[in-house]
Structure formats: C-alpha cells, structure tokens
N, C-alpha and C positions, 0 to 999 in steps of 0.2 A: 159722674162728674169728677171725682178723685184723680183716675187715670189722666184727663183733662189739666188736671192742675196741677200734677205732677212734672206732665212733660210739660207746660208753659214754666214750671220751676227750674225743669232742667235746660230748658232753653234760654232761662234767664242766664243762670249758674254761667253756662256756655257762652252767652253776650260778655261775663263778666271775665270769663275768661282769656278772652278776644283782648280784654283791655290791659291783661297783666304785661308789664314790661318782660321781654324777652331774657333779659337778663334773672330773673327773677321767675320765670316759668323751668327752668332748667331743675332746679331743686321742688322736692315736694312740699318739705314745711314752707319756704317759703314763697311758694305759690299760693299755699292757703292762707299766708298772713297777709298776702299784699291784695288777695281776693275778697279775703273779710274785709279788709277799709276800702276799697274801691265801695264794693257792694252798698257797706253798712252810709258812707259818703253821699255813691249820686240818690241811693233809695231814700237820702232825708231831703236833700236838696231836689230831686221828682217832685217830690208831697210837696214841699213847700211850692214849688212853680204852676203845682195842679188846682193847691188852695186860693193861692194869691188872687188872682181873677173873681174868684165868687165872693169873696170876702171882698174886693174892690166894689163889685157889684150889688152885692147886698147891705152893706156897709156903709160905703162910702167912704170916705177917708179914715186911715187906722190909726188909732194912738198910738202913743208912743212906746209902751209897751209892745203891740203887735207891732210894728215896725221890728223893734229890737228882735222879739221871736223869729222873722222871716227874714232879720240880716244875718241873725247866728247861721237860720237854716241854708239862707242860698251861699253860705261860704266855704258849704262842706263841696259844693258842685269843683271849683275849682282846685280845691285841695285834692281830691279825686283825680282828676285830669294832670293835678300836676306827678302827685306820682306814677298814673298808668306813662307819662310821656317821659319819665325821667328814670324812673325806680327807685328812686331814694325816698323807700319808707319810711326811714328815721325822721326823716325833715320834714315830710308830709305829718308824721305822730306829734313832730314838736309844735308846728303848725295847726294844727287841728285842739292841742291842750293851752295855747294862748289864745286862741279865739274862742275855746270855751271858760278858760280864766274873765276874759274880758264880756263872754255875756252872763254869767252869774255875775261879775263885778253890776253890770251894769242893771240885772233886775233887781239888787238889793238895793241900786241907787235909788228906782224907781217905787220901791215899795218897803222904805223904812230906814234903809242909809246901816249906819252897823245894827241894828236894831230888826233887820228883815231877817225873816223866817228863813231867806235862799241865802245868805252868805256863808254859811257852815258847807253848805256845797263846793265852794271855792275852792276845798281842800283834794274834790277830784278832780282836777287841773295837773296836780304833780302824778297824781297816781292814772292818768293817763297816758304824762309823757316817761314814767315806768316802762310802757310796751316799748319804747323803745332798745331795752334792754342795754342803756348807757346814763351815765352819770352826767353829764354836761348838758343834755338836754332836759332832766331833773331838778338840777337843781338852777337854770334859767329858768325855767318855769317860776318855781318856789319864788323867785327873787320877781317875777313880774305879777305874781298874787300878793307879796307883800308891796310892792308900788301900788296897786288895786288898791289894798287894804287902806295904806295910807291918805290915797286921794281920796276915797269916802269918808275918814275919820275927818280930811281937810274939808270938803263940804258941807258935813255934818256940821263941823262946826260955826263955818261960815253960811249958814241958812241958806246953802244954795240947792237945797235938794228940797222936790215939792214938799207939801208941808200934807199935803191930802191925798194919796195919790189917786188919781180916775179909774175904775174901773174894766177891764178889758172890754169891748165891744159894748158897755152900759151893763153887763151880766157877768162877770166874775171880778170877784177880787184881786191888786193884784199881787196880793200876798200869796191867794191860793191858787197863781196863775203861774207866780216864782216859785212856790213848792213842786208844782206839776212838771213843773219844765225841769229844774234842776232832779228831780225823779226821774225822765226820762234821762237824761244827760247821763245820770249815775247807771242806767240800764246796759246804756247804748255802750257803756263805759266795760260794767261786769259783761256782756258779749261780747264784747273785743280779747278781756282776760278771757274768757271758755275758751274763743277760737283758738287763742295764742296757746292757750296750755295744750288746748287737744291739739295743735296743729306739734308742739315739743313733744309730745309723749306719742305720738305716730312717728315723729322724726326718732325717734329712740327708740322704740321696736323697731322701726324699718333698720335701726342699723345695731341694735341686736340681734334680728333676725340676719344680717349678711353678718356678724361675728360669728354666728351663731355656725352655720354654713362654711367659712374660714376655719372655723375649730374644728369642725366634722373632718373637712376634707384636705386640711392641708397636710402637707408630709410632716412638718415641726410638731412640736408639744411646747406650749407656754406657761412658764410656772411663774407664780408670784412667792416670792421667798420672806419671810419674817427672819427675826432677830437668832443669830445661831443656825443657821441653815433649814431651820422646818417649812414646811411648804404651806404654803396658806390656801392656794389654790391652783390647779394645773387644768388645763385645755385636756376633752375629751378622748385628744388626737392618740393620747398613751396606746389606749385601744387597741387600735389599729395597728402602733406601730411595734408593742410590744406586747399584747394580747394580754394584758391587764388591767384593772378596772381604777380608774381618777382613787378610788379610796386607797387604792393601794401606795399612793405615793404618797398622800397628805400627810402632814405630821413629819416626822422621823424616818416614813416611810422611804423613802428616795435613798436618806443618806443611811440607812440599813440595807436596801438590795445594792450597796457602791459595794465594790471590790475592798478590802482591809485597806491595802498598798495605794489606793486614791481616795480615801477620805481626806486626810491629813490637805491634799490637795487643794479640795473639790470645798472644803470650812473656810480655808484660806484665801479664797478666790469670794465666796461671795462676801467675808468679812474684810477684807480690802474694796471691793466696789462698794460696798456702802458706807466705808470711810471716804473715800474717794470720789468715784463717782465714776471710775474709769472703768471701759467696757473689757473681760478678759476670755477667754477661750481655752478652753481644756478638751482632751479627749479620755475619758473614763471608761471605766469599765463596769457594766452594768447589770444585775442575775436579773435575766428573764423570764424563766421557767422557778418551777419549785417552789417551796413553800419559806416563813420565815426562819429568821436563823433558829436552829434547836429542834425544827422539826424535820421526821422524813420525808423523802421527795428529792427527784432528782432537780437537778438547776443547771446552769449553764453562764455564762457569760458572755455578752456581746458589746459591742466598742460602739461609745456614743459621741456625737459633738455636743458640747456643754456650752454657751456661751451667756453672761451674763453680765450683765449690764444694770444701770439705775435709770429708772425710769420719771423723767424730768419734771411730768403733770403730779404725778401720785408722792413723786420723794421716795419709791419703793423698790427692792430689789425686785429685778425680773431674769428670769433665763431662758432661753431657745434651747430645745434639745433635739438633735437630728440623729438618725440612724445612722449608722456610717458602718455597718458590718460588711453590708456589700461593695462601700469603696473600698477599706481594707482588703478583702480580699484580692480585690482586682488590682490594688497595689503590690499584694502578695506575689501575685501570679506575674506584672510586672517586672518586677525585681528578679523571683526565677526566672522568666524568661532572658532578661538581660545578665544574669550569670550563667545562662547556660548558653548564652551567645558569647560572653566573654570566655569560658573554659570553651568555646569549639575553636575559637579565635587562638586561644591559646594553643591550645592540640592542632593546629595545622602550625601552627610560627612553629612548635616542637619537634614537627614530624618534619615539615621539612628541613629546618635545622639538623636534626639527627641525621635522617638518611643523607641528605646533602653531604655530611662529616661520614659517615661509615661506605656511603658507597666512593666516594674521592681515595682513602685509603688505597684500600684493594686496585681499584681502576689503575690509580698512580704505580702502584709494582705490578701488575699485568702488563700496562703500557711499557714502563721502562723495561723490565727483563726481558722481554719481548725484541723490544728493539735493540737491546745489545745483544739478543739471540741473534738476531739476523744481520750485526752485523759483524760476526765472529766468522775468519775463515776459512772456506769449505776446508783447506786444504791441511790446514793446522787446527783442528775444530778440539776445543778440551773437552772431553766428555765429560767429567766428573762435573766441568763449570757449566755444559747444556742440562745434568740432570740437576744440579741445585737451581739454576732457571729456573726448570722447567717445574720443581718441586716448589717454588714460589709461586708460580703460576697457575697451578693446580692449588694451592693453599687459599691464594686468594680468589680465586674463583670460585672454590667451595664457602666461601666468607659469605660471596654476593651471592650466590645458588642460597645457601643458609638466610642470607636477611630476605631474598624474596621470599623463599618458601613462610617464612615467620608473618609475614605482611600480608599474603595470602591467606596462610590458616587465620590469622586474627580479624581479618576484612569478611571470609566467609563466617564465622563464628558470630561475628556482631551482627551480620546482614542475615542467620540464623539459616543459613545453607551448608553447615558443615553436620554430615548425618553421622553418628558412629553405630559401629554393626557389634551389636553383642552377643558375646560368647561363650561358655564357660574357661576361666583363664588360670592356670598356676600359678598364682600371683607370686611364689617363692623364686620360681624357676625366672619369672618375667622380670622381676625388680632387682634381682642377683645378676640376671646376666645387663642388664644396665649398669651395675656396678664394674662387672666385668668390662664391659665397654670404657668404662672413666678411669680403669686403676692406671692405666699408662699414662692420659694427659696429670692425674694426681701426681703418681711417682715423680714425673717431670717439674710439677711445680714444690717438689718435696712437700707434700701432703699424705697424710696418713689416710686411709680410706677402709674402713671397714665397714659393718651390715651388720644391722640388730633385726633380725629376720626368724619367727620361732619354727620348727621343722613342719612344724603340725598347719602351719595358715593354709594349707586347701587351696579349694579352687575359690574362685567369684564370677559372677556374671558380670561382665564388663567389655569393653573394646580395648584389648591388648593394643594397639597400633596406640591408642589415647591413653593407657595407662603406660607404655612406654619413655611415650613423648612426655608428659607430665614427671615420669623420676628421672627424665636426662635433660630436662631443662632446671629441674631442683638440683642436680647434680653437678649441674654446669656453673650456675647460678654459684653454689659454695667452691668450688674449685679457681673461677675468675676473683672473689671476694675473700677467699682467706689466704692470711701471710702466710709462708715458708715457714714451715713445721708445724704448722694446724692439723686441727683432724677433725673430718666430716664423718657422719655417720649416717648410711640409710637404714630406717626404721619402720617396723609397719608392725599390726598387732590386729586380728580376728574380734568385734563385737557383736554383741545381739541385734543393732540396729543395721551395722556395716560393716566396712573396712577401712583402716584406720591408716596409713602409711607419707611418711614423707621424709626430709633429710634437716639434720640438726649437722650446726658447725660451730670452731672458734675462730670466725672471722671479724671483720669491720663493722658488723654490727648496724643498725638503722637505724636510725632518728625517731622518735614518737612522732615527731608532727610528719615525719612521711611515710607512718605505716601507712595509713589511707590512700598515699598517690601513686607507690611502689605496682599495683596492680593493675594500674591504667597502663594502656597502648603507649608507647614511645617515653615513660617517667623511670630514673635513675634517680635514686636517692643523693647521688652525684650529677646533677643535671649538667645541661650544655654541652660546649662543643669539645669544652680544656677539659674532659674528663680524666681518669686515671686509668677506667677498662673501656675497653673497647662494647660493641654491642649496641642493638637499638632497642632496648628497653621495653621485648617486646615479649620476654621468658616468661615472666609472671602473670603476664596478663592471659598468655596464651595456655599457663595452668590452670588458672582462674575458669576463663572460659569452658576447658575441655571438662572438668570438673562439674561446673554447673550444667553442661550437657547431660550428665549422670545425673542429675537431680543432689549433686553433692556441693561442697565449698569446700574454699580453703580457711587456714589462719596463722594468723604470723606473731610470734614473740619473738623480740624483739631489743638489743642495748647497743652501743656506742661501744667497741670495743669489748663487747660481751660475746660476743657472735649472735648468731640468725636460730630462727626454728618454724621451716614450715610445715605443717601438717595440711593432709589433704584426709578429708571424710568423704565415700561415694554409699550412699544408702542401700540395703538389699531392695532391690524390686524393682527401684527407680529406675533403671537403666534398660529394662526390657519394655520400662512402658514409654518411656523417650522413642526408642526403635518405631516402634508401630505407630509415634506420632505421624501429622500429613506434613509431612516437610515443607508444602504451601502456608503452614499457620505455624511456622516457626517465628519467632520474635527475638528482639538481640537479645543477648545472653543476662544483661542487666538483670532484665524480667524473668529469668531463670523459667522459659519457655522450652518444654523439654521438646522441640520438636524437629526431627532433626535430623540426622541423619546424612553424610558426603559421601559419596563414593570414595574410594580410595585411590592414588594416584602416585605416579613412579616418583612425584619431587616431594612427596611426603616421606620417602622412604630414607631420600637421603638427608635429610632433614633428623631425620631418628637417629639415623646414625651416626652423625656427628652434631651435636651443639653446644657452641661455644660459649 
C-alpha cells in the first residue's frame, strides 16, 4: 500500500504543480514557496467543503462558532486560486494573515471576549505575514490585530459579546474548540516557516554549488582583501592558474610572492579603493614557482592583471586576478614583428636610396664621356683626351662592376648560398700582398700605410679569396675614412684558439650609437644621399658575413675623431667543418649557419682586386 500512496502523493505534488503561476515555476525556491501555500490553502479549504455536508446532515444547523471555523476555512480556497492565477504571493501571505487575524479575533469574541484562552494566538497573524519577507505587509497586519484588539475591549465592555458561550455541536467547549483551532493555525503557520527556510537553504546550496563550479573553472582568481592588503580569502582558481594552493596567498601571502618593484603599487591601489570606492587595475608581477623569500628553490616571475574594486553588498575590498603571461608574450612577439617589418621597411627606403645615389654617379660620366667621345673628330681626334675618356670610363664602370659584385656577395651570403673552399693559406704572404695592392690608392690620398704582421704567423686553414676580400675591404674602409696624413695599420697575430687579424687607423672615427648599424647591408655612419664618401655601405657587412662563414666575428672600437679598429677572429677548425656543410641547410649568416660553401666566379675576382 505505501508504494500506492506514494505515487497518489506524487501525483498530488504534480496537480499542485500544474497550479504554480508560470512566472514563479521558472525559479526553484520559488516554485517550492508558492507550491507550499497553494498546497497547504486548497488542502484546508478540500476538508472543510468535504466536512461541511455531513456536519449539515447530522447536525443540522451550526452555531456560530462552526460557522466561523468553516468561513476561516473556505477562504483559504480562494486565496489559493488567487495566487496560482496571478503569482503574487506576497498578497496572497498578506491575505491569508488578516483572515487569520480576523478568525482568532473572532473565536475570542465567542468564547470570553479579552479573557479567551484563543487571543494570545492573534500574535501569529504578524508572524505569518513575516513569510512574506517585507516590512509593509508586517506591519499592516500588526495595525489590523490591534483594531481586533480594540473592537473586543469595545464589546467587552459594552456587553455585547455572549455572556455564556454554547458549546460547539452541544459537545465541546468553546474555549477548548478556540484553543484547538488556534493550535492548528499556529501549525499550519510553523510548516509554512520549514517549507520557506528549507525552500532558502536549497536556494543557497544550489547557488553555492554553481559558485562553487565558477571558482573551479573559471580562468580568474577572486580575492577578498582585508585592511593593509592581507587576503581574507581567494577563489580556488590560484590552482589551476598558478599551481599553488588558496593557502599560499592568504595572509601576507600574495603581497610576499609580488615582485619588490610592485608592491609599493599593488598597497596603494587596494588602500585607495577602499577609501574611495573606485575600481583600479594594475599589471604586477608575480613568483610562481619556488619557495618563500629566504629559502632555496628556484622561482620565476610572471605578469598578472590585478584589478580591484569595492564590493557594494559587503563594503569589502575585492580583486580579479587574470593571467596575462601569455598575452604578454604574444604582445611581445607583436611588437618584434612590427619592428622587424619597420627595419625591412627601412632597409629597402635605404637601399634603394643608396644604389639609386651610387649607380647615377658612375652612369652620368659613362654617359657623358662617352658621348663627347663620339663626338670628337675622326680627323683631329686628341688622343691624350680619348685615353683620359676613356680612363673615366673604365673608372666608372669598375665602380658599377664593384657595387654589383658587393650586392651580390652580400645577397648570396644572407640567402646562405655563398660556399668558401678551404685551404691551408700564408696568411703573412696573403694580407701583405693586400697591403701591397692599397699602398698606391694610400700614397694618393697621402696616407701612411704600414703592416704589423710577425714573420712567424704560418699558415691557416681558411678561404684565401674570403680572407683577401675581408683585409681589402678593411683596407678600403680606412683609406675612404681617414684625413690626409693619417696612418692605417694592417695587424694580425697567431692564438691558441685562431687567428687574430684586422686594420686599425686615425681617421673620423664612429659614433657609439652606430657601432650596431655600421655592419648591416647599405648603413654609413654617415647615412643618405649628401654623403661625404662615396660607396654603398655594403664593406662591413660583407666582412661580417664572410667571417661568420668561418665560424668567426668581427669587433669594432670605436671614437669620434679617434679613428676606427676592426678586428676580425676566424677559429681553428671551424672553417673545415663549414666546407663539408650541405649548402641546402645554409641559413643567413645572422644564425651564423656555417653552411656553405660558393663556387668561385670571375666577378669576384675583380672585386678583390680593387675596392673602394
């Protein structure tokens, strides 16, 4: 039978749920408050409409007490109906605690006036319309139990309340008929509070449990801040986001893994929102790893969003903490990439600028000598004026020959298609006869030109054709850059690791802030087009390069009217294992990818042999 009477309960439950106003089915607490007064309503006014008939029947006419009992009860039928039709359970609660004000008014009128056992009841009337969880309908209640109050004292005293009162049905009292009822009243009363409390404290787990859910899984961390920045309490999220445990921040915790350099911040920030009340946002720096300050262990720092705020319910500091290491970086990676779009940007404005400027030159006395060559006549032809022509001509064309060749070498070098073939070299015999090659354009610019070279430096393993090209572009480089009676010196010296060699002078000297740029492809420590030397700016790089082909570098010191000093270092070993690199997994030269390896070719030749 149980099973039976179960599901007839739950089909009740379900009738009863048919009736909740839709407005009011959407929430769960408040599905279950507006189902308890439906329920606990038509179930008293049922009874009464089931009673009434047999009680008419066996009875016959009811006093005046049962009367009263059966108007209290069939008035809970409509109060019922009016909330399921409207949903305003407030009204229905206020509703329901003046019609039970007005039937304990009325059984105390019936059975002793202020003097009845049921008037002390009267006082759950306010703590009825309580459930409605507002003050106005509270305390209109209170104000229509004291009008009650008052009409019975006025009755009382005016003998208008029976003097005897009749018995209910000729068998109860009805004192103890007013005790029973207002017993029940107060029942029906305390099951309204259970439902209401139990239906708030389900409504409060159910949405502890989705905070609870929120704190698990969201990407933030929420702290609540106390006086002085200590933490009162933080959302589990830390975990996840920084693989340390909620105790680790509480306290002092937080404001000990801050970075030194963001505290001062990070006090200041939550000690103005809680004067204020205004919401502020920082980005901090935060030890994630490692142990506290003093002990070992390694640690790290990574960049957090700090944002914190007063929280308007509580009066309490609170803050949002979000990771942000990985936007950072990808800011990071922005930024390089838009400077290294801005320097390519740059380096083509430059390069074509230069070349535009260096190839015009040359072209302009080609063209012109040219055409006053041809049109000088056959028959009076000045020879000495056709070979200085013709000696312009050849000049400047070795110029453009020279810038391509330079553009060339430095285009295969970056694009890491330029191979060098090593060999065992005289390095004495190889960097003396470059000097030999520059003592005339020297003497010419009245330059001093001598060679700090010791007899003993041997061989090396290297690429004479790149070890050439590297002391006559050094060579060149001082002879364009220093005044009339300077003096250059090429240098080289024998180590345990390499070979040491480059050329020192007292020329013009270079800027600190352009050591760095002097080695890039088409840069002049004198940039543009109004320059003072001629050239595309293409010497140094192409030292640079040929060098790091070697597994070697260069280095530049460097003053402003102090002159120049480059050295170049090629490591023993490094240059044989370049060679047998796959020329296919050469990389630009930046990465100093020794792989490598050009053939040789006739316009590298003359390239060698003169540069400018």
């Amino acid at each position: 039978m149980m099973p039976e009477y179960r599901d007839r309960l739950r089909r009740g439950l379900a009738l009863v749920d048919q009736l909740v106003h839709p407005s009011a089915a959407r929430d769960a607490a408040g599905l279950s408050r507006h189902r308890a007064f439906i329920g606990a309503h038509l179930a008293c006014g049922a009874l009464a409409l089931a009673v009434l008939p047999m009680l008419l029947a066996l009875h016959g006419p009811l006093s005046p007490t049962a009367i009263l009992v059966f108007a209290w009860a069939l008035t809970q039928l409509p109060l019922a109906m009016y909330v399921s039709r409207s949903g305003a359970l407030a009204r229905g609660q206020l509703g329901s605690a003046v019609t039970s004000a007005g039937f304990v008014a009325g059984l105390a009128a019936l059975s002793g006036g202020l003097a009845s056992p049921a008037l002390p009841f009267l006082v759950l009337a306010p703590l009825e319309a309580a459930l409605t969880r507002r003050r106005g309908p509270v305390v209109l209640t209170l104000l229509v139990c004291l009008v009650l109050v008052a009409a019975l004292a006025g009755a009382d005293a005016a003998a208008l309340l029976p003097a005897a009162p009749e018995p209910l049905f000729g068998l109860l009292p009805i004192g103890a008929v007013a005790t029973a009822m207002a017993l029940m009243l107060a029942s029906l009363l305390a099951l309204a509070f259970v439902a209401d409390l139990r239906a708030a404290e389900g409504q409060a787990r159910g949405e502890a449990g989705r905070h609870r859910l929120l704190a698990l899984h969201a990407r933030d961390a929420v702290a609540v801040h106390e006086s002085g920045g200590r933490i009162a309490s933080i959302s589990p999220t830390v975990r996840g986001l920084f693989g340390l445990a909620p105790a680790e921040f509480a306290g002092d915790g937080f404001f000990q893994r801050l970075h030194v350099g963001d505290r001062p911040a990070y006090l200041k920030a939550v000690s103005d929102t809680d004067a204020d009340g205004a919401t502020r946002r920082l980005e901090l720096r935060l030890r994630r790893g490692g142990n506290r300050p003093g002990e070992t262990g390694v640690s790290d720092f990574g960049w957090i969003d700090f944002e914190v705020m007063n929280d308007a319910e509580s009066g309490r500091v609170v803050s949002v903490i979000r990771d942000i290491d990985t936007r950072r970086e990808m800011e990071a990676d922005r930024d390089a990439a838009r400077e290294a779009a801005d320097a390519a940007q740059e380096a083509r404005s430059r390069f074509l600028a230069t070349v535009s400027h260096e190839l015009r030159t040359p072209l302009n006395a080609i063209l012109g000598f040219s055409e006053l060559m041809r049109k000088l006549p056959q028959a009076a032809a000045d020879t000495r004026k056709v070979q200085d022509y013709a000696g312009l001509i050849h000049q400047s064309g070795s110029h453009l020959l020279q810038l391509v060749n330079d553009m060339l070498n430095m285009a295969r070098i970056e694009a890491g298609q330029f191979r060098i073939t090593v060999e065992p070299v005289d390095m004495r015999n190889c960097l003396d006869g470059c000097r030999r090659m520059m003592a005339a354009e020297a003497e010419q610019a009245g330059l001093r030109l001598s060679s700090d070279i010791p007899l003993d430096l041997g061989e090396f393993t290297a690429d004479p054709r790149a070890c050439r090209q590297i002391a006559l572009n050094l060579l060149a480089n001082s002879v364009k850059f220093t005044p009339s009676g300077g003096r250059i010196v090429l240098f080289a010296r024998k180590e345990a690791s390499g070979l040491v060699f480059g050329v020192r002078d007292t020329g013009v000297g270079i800027a600190g802030s352009d050591l760095a740029r002097v080695t890039k492809p088409f840069v002049q420590a004198s940039d543009g087009t109004a320059r003072a030397h001629d050239g595309a700016g293409l010497g140094l790089s192409v030292v640079k390069g040929l060098a790091e082909l070697h597994g070697g570098r260069i280095t530049l010191e460097s003053r402003l009217g102090a002159g120049t000093c480059v050295t170049v270092y090629l490591p023993v070993g490094q240059a044989s294992v370049a060679a047998k690199a796959d020329p296919a997994a050469a990389g630009p030269v930046a990465a100093s990818a020794p792989g490598v390896r050009v053939a040789a070719d006739p316009a590298q030749d003359v390239a060698v042999r003169r540069i400018a």
